[in-house]
MDAnalysis code that builds the backbone (N, CA, C; Angstrom):
import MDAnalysis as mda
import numpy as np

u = mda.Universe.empty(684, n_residues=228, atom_resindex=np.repeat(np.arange(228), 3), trajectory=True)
u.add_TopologyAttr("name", ["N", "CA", "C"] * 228)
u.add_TopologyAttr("resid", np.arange(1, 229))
u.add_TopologyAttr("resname", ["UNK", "UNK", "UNK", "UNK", "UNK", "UNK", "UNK", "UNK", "UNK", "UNK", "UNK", "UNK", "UNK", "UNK", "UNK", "UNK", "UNK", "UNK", "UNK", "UNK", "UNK", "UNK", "UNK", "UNK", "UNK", "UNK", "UNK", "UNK", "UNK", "UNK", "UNK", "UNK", "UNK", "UNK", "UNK", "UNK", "UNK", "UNK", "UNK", "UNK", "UNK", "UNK", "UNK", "UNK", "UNK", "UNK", "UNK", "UNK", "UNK", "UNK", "UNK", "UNK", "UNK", "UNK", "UNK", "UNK", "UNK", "UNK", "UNK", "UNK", "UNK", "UNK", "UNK", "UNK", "UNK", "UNK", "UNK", "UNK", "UNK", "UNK", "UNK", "UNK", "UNK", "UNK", "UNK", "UNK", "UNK", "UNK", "UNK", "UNK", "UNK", "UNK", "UNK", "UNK", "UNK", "UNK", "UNK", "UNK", "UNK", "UNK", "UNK", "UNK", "UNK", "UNK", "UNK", "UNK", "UNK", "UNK", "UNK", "UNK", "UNK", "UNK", "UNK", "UNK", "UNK", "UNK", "UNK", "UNK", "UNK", "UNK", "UNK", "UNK", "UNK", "UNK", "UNK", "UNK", "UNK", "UNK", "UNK", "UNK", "UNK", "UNK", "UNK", "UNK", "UNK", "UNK", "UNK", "UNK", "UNK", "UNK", "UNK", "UNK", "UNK", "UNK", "UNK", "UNK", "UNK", "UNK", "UNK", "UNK", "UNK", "UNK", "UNK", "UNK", "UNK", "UNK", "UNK", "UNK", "UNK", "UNK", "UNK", "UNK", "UNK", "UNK", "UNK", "UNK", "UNK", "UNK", "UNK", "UNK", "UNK", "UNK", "UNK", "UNK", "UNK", "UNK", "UNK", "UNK", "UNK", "UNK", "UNK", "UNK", "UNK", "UNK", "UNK", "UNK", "UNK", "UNK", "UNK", "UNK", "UNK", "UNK", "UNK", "UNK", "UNK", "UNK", "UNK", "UNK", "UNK", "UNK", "UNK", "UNK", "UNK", "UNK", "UNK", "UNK", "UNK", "UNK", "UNK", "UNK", "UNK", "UNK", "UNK", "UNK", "UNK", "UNK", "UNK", "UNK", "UNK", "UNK", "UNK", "UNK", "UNK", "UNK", "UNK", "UNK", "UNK", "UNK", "UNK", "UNK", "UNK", "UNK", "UNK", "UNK", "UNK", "UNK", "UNK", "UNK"])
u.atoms.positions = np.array([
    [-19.809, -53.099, 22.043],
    [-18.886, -52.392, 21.148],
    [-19.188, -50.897, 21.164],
    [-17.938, -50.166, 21.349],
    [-18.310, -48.565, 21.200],
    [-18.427, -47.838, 20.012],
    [-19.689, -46.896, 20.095],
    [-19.364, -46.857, 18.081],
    [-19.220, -45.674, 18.258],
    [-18.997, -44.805, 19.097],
    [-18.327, -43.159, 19.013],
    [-17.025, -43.351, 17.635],
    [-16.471, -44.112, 17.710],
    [-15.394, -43.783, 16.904],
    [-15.533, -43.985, 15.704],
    [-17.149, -44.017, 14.935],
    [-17.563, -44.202, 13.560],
    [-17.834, -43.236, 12.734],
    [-18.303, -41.851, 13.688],
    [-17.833, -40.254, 13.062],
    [-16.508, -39.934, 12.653],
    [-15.830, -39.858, 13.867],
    [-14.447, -39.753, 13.659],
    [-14.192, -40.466, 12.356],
    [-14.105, -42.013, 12.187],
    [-13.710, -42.430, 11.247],
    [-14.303, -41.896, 9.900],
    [-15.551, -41.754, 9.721],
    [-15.783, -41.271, 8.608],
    [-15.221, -40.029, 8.170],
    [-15.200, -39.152, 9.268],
    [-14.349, -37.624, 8.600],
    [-12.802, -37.766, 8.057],
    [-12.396, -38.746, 9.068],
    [-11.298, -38.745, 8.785],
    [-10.720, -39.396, 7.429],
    [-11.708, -40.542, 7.045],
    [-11.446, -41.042, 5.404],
    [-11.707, -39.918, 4.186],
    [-12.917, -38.919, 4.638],
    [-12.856, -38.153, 3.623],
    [-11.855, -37.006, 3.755],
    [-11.196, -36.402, 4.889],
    [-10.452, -35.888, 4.860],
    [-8.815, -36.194, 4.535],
    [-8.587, -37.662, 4.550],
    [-7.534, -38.559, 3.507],
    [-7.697, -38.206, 2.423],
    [-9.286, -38.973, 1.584],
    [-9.047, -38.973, 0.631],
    [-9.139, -37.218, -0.095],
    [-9.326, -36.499, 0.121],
    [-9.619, -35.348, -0.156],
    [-8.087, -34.956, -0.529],
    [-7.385, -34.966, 0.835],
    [-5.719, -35.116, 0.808],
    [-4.968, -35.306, -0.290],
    [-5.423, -36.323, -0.554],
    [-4.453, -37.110, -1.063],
    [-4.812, -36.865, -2.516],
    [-5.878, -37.227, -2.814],
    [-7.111, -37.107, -3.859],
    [-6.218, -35.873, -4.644],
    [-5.868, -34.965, -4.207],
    [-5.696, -33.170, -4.642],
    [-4.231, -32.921, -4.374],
    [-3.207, -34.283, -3.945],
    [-1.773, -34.149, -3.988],
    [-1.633, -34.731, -5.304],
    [-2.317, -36.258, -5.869],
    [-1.984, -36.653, -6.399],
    [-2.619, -36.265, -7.868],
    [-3.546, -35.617, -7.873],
    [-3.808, -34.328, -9.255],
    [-2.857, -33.772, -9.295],
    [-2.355, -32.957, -8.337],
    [-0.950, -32.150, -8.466],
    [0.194, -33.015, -9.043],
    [0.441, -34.048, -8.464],
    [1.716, -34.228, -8.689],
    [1.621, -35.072, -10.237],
    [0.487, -35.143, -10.551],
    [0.210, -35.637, -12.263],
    [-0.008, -34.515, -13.026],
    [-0.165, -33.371, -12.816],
    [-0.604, -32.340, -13.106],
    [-1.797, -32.129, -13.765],
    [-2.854, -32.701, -13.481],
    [-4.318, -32.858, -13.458],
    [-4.797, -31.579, -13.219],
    [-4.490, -30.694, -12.118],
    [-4.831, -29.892, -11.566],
    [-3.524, -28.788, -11.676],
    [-4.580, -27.579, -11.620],
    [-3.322, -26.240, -11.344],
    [-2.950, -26.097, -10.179],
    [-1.475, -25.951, -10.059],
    [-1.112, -25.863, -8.670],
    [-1.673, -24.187, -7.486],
    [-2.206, -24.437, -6.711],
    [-2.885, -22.979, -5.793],
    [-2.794, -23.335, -4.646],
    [-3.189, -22.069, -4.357],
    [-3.843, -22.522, -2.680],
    [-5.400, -22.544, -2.453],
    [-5.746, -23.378, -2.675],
    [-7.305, -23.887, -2.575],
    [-7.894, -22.771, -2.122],
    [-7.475, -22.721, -0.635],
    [-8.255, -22.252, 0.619],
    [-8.572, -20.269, 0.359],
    [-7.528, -20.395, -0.984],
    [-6.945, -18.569, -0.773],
    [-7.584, -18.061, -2.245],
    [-7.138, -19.024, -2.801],
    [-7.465, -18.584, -4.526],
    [-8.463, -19.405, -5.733],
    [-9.001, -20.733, -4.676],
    [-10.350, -21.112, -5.160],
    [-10.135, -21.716, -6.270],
    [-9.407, -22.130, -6.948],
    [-9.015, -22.296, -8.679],
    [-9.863, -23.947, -8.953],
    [-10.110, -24.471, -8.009],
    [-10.626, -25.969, -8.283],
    [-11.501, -25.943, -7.543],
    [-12.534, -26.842, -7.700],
    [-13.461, -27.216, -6.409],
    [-12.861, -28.638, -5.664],
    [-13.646, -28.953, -4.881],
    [-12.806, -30.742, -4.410],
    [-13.038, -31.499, -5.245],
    [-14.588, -31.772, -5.754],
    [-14.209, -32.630, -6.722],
    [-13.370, -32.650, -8.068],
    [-13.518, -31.351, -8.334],
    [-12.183, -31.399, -9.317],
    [-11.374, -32.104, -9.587],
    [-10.506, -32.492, -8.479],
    [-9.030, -32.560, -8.324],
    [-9.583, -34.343, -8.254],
    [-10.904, -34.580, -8.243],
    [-10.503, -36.480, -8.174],
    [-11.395, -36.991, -9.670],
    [-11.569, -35.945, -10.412],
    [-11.800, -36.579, -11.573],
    [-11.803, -36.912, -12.807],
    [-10.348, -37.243, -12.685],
    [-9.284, -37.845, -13.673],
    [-8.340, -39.052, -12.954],
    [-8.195, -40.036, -13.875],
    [-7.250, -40.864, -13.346],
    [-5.681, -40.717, -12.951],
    [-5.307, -40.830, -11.709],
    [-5.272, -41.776, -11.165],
    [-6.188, -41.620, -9.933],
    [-6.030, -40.322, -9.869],
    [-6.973, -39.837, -8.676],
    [-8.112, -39.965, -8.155],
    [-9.250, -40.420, -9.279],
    [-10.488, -40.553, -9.278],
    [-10.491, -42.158, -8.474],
    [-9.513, -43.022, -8.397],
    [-10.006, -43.858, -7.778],
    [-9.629, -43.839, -6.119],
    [-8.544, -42.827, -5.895],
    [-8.660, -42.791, -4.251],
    [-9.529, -42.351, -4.361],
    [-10.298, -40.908, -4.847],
    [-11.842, -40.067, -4.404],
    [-12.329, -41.187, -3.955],
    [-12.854, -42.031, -5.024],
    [-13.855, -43.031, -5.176],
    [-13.557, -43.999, -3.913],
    [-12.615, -44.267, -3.971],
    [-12.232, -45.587, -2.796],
    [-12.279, -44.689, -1.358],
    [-12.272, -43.703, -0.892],
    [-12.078, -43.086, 0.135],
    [-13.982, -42.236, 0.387],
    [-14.059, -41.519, -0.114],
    [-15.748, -41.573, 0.046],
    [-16.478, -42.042, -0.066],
    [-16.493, -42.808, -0.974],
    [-17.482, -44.034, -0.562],
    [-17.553, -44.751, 0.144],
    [-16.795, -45.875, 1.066],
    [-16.803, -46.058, 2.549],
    [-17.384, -44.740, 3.273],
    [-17.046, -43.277, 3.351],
    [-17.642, -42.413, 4.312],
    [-18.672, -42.473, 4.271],
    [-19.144, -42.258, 2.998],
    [-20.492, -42.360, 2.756],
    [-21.438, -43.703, 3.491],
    [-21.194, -44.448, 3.474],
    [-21.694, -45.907, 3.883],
    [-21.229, -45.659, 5.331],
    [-20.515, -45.348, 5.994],
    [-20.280, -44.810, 7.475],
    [-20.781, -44.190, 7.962],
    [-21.307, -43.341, 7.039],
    [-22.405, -42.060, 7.419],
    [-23.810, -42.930, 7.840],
    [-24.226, -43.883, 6.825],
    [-25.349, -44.525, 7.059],
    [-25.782, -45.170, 7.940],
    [-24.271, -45.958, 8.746],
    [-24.296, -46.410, 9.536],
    [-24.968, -46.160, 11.015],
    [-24.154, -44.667, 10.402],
    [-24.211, -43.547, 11.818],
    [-25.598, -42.807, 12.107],
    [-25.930, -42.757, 11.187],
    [-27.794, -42.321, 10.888],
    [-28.750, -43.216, 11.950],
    [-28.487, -44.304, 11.223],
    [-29.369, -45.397, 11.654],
    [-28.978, -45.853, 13.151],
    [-27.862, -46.148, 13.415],
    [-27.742, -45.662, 15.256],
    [-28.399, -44.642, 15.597],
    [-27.950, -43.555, 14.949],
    [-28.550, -42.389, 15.922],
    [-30.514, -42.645, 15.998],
    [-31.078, -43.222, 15.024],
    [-32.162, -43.295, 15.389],
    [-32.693, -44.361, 16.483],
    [-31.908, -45.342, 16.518],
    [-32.170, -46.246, 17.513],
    [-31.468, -45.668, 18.933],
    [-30.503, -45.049, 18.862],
    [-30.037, -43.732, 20.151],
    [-31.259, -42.821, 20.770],
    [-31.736, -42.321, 19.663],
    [-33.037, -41.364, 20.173],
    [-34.404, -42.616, 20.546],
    [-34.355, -43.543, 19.724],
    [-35.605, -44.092, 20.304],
    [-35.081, -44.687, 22.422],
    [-33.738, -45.092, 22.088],
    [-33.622, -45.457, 23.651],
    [-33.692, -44.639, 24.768],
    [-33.536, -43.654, 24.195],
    [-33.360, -42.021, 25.186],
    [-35.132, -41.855, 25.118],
    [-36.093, -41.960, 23.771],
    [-36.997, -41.751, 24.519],
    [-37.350, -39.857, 23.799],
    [-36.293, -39.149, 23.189],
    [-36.003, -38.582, 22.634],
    [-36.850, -38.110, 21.196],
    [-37.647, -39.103, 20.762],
    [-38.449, -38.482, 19.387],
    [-38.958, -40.061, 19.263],
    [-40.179, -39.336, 18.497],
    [-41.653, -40.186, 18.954],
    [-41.218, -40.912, 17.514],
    [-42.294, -41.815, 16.615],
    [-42.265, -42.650, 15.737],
    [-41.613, -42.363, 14.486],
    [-42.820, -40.946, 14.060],
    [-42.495, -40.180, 13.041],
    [-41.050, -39.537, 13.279],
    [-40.775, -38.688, 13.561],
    [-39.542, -37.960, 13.205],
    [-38.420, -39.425, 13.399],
    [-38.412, -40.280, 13.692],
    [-37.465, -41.471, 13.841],
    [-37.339, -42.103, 12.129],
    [-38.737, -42.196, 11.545],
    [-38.759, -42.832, 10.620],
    [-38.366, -41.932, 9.467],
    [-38.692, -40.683, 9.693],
    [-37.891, -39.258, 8.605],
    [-36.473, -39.623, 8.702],
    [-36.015, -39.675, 9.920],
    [-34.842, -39.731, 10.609],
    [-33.747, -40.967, 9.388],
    [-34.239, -41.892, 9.668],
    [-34.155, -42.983, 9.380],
    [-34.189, -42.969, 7.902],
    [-35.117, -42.541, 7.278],
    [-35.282, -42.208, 5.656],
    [-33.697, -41.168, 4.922],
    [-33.497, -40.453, 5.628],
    [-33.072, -39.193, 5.374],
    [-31.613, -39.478, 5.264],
    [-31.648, -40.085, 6.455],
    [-29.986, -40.755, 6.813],
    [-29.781, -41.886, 6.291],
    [-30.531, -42.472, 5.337],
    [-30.213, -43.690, 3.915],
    [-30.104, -42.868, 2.700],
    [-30.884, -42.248, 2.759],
    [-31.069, -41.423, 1.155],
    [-29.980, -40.423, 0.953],
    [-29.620, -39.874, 1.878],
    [-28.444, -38.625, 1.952],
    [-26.935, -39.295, 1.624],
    [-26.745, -40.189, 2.212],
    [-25.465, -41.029, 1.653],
    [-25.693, -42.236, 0.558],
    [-26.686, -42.276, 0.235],
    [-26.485, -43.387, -1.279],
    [-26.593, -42.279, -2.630],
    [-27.106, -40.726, -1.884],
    [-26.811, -39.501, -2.935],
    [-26.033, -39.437, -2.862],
    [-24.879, -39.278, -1.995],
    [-23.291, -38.966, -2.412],
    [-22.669, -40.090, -3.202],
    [-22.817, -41.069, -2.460],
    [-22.251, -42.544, -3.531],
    [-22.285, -42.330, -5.139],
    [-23.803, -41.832, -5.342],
    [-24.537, -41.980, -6.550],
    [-23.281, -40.734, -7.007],
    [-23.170, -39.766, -6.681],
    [-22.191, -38.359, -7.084],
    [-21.081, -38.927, -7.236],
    [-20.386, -39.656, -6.325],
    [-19.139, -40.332, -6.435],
    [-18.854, -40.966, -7.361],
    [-19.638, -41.909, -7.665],
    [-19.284, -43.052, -8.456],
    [-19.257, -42.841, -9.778],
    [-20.465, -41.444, -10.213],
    [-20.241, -40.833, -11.382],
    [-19.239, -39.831, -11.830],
    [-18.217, -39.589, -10.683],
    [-17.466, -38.672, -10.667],
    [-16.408, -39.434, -11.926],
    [-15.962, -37.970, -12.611],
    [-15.514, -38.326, -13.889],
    [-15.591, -38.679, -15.212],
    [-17.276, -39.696, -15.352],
    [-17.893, -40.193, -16.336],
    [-18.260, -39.150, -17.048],
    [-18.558, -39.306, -18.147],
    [-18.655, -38.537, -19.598],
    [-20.313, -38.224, -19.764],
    [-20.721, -37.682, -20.768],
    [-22.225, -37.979, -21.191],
    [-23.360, -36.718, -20.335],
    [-24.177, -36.432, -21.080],
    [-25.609, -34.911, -20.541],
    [-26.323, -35.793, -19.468],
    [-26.389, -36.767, -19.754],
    [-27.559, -37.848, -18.564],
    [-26.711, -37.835, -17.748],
    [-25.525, -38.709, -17.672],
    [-24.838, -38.481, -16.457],
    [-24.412, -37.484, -15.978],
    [-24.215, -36.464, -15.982],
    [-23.815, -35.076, -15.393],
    [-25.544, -34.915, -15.000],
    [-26.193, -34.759, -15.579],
    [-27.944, -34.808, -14.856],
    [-28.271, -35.193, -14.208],
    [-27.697, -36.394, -13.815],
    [-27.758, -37.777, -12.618],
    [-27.149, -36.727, -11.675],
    [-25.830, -36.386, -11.756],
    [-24.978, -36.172, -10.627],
    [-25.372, -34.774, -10.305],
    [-25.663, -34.329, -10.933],
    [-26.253, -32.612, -10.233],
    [-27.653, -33.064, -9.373],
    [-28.543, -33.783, -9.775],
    [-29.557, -34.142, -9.176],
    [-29.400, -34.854, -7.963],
    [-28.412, -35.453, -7.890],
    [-28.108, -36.520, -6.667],
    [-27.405, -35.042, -5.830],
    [-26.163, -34.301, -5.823],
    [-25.768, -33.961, -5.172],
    [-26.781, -32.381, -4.528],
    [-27.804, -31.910, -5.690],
    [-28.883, -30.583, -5.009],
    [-29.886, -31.339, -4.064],
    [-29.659, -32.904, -4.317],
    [-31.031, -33.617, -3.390],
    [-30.173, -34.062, -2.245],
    [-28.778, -34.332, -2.180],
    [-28.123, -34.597, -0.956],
    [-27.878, -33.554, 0.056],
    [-27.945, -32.266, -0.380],
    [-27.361, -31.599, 0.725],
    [-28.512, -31.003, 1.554],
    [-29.957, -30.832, 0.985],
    [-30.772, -30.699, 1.585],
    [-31.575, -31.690, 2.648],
    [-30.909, -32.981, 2.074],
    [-31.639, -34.613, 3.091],
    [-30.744, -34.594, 4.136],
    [-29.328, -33.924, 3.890],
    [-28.456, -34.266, 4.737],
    [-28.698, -33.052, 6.022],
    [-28.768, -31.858, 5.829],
    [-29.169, -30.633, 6.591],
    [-30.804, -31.065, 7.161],
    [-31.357, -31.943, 6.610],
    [-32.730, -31.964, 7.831],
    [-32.705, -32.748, 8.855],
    [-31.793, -33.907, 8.252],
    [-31.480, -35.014, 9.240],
    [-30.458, -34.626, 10.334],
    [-29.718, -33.348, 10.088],
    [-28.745, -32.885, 11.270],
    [-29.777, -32.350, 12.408],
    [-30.922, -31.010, 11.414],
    [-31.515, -30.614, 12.273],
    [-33.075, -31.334, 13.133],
    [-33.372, -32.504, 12.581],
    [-34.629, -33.463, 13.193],
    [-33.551, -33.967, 14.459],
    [-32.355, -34.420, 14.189],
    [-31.549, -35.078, 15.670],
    [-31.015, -34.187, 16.361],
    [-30.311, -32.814, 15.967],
    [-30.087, -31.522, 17.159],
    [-31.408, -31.588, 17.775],
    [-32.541, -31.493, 17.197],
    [-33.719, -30.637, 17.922],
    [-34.189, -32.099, 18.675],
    [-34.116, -33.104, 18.362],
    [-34.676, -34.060, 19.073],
    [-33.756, -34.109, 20.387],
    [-32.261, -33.885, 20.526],
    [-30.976, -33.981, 21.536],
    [-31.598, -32.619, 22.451],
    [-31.755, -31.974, 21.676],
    [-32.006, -30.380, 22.718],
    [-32.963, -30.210, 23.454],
    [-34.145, -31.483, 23.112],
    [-35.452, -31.201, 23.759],
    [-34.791, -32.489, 24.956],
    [-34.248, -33.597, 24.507],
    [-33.904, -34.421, 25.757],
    [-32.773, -34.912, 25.485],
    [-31.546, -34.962, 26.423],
    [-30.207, -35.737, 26.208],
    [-29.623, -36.107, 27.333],
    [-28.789, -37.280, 27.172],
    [-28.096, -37.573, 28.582],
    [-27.381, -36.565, 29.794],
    [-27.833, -36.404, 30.678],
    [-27.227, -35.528, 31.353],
    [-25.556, -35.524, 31.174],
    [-24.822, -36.960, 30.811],
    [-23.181, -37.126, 30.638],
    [-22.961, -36.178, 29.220],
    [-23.790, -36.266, 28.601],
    [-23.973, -35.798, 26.948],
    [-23.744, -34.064, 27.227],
    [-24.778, -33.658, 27.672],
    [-24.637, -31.826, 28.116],
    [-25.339, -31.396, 26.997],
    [-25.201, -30.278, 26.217],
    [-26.126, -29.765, 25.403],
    [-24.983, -29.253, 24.210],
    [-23.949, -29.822, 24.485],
    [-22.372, -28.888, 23.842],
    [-22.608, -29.804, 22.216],
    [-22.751, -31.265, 22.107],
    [-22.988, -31.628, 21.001],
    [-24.606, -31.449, 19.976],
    [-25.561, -31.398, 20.489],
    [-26.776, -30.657, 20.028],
    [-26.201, -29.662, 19.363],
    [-25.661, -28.702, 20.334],
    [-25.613, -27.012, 19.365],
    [-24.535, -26.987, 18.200],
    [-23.281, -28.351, 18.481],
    [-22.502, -28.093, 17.379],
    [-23.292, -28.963, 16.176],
    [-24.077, -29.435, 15.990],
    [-24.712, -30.014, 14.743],
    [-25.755, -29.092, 14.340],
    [-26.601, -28.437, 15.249],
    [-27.488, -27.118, 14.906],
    [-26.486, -25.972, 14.382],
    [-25.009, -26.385, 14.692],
    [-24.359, -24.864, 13.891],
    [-24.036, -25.270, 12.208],
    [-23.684, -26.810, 12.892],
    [-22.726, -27.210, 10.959],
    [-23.885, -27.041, 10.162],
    [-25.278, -27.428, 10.669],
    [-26.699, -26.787, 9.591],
    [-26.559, -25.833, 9.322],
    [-26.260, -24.560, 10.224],
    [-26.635, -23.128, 9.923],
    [-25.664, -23.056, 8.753],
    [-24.492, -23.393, 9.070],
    [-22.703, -23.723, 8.281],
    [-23.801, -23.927, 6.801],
    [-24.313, -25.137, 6.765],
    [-24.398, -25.869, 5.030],
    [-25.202, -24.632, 4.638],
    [-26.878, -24.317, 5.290],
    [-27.547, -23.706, 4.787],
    [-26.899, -22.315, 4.204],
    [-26.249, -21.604, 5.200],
    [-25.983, -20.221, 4.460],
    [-24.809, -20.262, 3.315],
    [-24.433, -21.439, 3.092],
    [-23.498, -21.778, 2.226],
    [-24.193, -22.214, 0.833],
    [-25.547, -22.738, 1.185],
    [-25.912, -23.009, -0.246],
    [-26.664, -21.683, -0.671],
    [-27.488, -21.197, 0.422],
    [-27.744, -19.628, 0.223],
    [-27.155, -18.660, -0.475],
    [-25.697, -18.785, -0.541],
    [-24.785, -18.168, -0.775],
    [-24.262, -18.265, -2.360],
    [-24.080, -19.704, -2.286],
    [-23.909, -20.272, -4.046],
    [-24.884, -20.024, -4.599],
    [-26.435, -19.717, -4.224],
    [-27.695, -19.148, -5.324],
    [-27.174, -17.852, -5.844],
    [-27.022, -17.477, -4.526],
    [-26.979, -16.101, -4.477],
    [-25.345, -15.671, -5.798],
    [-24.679, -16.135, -5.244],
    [-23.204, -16.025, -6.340],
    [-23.771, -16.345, -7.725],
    [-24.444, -17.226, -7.777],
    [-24.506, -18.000, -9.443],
    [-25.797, -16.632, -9.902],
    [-26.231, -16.404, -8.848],
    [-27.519, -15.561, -9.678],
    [-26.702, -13.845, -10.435],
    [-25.693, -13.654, -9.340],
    [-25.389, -12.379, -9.406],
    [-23.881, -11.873, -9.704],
    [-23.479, -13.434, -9.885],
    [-21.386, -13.274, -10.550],
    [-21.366, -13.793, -11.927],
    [-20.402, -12.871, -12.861],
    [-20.782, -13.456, -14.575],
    [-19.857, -14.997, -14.490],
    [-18.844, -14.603, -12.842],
    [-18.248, -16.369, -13.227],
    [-18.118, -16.662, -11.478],
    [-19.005, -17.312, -10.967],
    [-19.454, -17.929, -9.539],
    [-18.132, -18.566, -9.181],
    [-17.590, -19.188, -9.806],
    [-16.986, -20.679, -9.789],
    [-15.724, -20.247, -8.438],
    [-15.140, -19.410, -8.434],
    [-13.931, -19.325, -7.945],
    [-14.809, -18.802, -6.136],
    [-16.105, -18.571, -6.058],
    [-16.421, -17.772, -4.908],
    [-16.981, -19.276, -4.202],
    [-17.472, -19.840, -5.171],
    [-18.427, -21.245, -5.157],
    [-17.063, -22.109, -4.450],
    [-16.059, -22.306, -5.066],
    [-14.763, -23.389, -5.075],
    [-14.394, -22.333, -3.519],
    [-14.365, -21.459, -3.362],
    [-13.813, -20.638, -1.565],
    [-14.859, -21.750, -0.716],
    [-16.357, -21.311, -0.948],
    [-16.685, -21.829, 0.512],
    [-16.995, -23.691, 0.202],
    [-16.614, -24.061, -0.476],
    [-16.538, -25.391, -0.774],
    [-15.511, -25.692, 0.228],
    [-14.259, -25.762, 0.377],
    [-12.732, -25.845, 0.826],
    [-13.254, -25.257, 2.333],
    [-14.002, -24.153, 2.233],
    [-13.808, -23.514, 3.826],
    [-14.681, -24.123, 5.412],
    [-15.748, -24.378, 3.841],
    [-17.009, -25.104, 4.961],
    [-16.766, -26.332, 5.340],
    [-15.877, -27.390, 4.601],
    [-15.360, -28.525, 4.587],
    [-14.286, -28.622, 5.937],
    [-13.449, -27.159, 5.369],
    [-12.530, -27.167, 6.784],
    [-13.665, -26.922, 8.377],
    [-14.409, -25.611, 8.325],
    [-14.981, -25.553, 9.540],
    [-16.103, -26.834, 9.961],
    [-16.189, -27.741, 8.907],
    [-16.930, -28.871, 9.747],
    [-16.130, -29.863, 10.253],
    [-14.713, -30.045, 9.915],
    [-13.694, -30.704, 10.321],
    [-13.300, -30.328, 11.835],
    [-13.489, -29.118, 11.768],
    [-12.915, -27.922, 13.649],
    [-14.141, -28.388, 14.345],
    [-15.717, -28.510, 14.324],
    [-16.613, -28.981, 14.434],
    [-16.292, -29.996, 15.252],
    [-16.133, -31.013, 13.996],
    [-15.616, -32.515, 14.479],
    [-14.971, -32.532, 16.087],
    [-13.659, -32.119, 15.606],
    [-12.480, -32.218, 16.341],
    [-13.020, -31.863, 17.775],
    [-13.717, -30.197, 17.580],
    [-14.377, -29.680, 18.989],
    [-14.785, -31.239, 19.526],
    [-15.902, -31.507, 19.380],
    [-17.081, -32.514, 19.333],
    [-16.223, -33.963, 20.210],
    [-14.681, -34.089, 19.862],
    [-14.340, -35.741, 19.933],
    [-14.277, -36.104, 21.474],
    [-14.084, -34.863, 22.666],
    [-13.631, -35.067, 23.761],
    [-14.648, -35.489, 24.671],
    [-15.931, -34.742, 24.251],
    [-17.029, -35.161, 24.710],
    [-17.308, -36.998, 24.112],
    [-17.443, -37.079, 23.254],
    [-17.616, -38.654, 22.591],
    [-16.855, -39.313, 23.364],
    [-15.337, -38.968, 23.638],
    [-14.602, -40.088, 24.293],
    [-14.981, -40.199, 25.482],
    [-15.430, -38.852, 26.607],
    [-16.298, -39.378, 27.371],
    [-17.457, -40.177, 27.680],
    [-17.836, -40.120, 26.578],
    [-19.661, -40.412, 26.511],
    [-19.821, -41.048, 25.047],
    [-19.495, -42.673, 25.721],
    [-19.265, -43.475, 24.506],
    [-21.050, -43.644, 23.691],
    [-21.656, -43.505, 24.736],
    [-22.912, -43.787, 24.522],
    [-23.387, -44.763, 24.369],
    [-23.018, -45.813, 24.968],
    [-23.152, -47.765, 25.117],
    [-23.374, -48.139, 23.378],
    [-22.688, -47.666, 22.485],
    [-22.875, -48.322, 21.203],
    [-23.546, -47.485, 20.543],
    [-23.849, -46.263, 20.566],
    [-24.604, -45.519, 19.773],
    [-24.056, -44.342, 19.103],
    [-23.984, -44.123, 17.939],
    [-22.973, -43.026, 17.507],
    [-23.927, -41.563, 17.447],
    [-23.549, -40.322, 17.232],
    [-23.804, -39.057, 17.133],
    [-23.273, -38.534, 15.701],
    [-24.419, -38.253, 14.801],
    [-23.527, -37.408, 13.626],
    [-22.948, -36.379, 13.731],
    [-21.571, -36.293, 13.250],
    [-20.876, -34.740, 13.154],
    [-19.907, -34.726, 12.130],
    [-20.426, -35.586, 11.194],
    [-20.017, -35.373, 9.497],
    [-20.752, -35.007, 8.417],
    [-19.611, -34.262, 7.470],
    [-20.456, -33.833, 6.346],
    [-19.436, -33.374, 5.572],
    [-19.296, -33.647, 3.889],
    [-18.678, -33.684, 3.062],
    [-19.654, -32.242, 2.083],
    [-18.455, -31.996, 0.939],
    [-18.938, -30.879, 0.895],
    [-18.287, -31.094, -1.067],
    [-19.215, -31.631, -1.441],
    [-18.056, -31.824, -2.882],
    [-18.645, -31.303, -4.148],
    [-18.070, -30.643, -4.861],
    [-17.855, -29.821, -5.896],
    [-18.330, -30.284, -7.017],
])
């Protein structure tokens, strides 16, 4: 079975539900009508947490999320067949890429709920996801760059070493906004929407090579959700 097409699929559910998630706030009027991308007025999660909406969010990332895991845990059994990274960084590997998507779940599932503990839960799950998720991109770029299939080339390595550089200077950025804007939110809600889009162009770059280079059953991460 070929599992190249388990990235793809995962971007593509969160980029549904995201869709849809932020038509159908609109068209309940949950949400103010903007242009996301231009004038920032919501973040993504915003727009999925209120009903009716909150249950596509919910029903549409969470499968990604669990797709993501999927895709983790291939990729470590990918690098052990290649030969690619020794015990340790497999078993980080392996840790990182369970824990990083049962943090988003955990964000998801609380998305909407009421209460100081739960909003504590979900800030904690989502400042501990984006950092598990950015090491585990860069332990498998750097493990691909030191050895990869010659069919492979070096073109997918560098686009997962970029979507890192992508998250990191993005959370860099939100310190930096929250430390030094009297209201972050609208600069915070820009690169939320933007970074989401440029890991989507990422993707897309990324699919032609995959369809070449199914990789006998082994998938390559080149997803990442980005939620508010």
């Amino acid at each position: 079975m070929k599992a190249w097409p388990l990235p793809l699929l995962a971007i593509g559910l969160g980029i549904a539900g995201v869709t849809i998630t932020l038509w159908l706030s609109r068209a309940y009027e949950l949400v103010p009508y903007c242009r996301v991308f231009i004038d920032g007025c919501i973040s993504i999660s915003a727009a999925g947490r209120r009903e009716p909406s909150v249950f596509i969010f919910r029903g549409t990332i969470i499968p990604m999320a669990t797709l993501l895991m999927l895709v983790w845990w291939l990729n470590g059994a990918w690098l052990k067949a290649l030969g690619a990274a020794g015990a340790g960084p497999r078993a980080v590997l392996h840790l990182l890429g369970t824990l990083s998507p049962v943090l988003l779940i955990v964000y998801i599932a609380l998305i909407g709920a009421a209460g100081e503990d739960v909003h504590a839960i979900r800030q904690i799950a989502i400042q501990t996801y984006f950092p598990a998720a950015l090491l585990a991109k860069i332990i498998l770029a750097g493990a691909l760059l030191r050895r990869s299939p010659p069919a492979l080339g070096r073109r997918l390595p560098w686009l997962m070493l970029i979507i890192a550089i992508v998250v990191l200077l993005v959370a860099i950025a939100s310190v930096v906004l929250a430390a030094t804007l009297v209201d972050p939110s609208k600069a915070h809600n820009l690169m939320q929407w933007h970074a989401t889009s440029a890991f989507r162009r990422l993707v897309s770059a990324a699919g032609p090579g995959l369809e070449a280079n199914p990789l006998r059953g082994r998938a390559a991460s080149l997803t990442d959700f980005q939620p508010g």
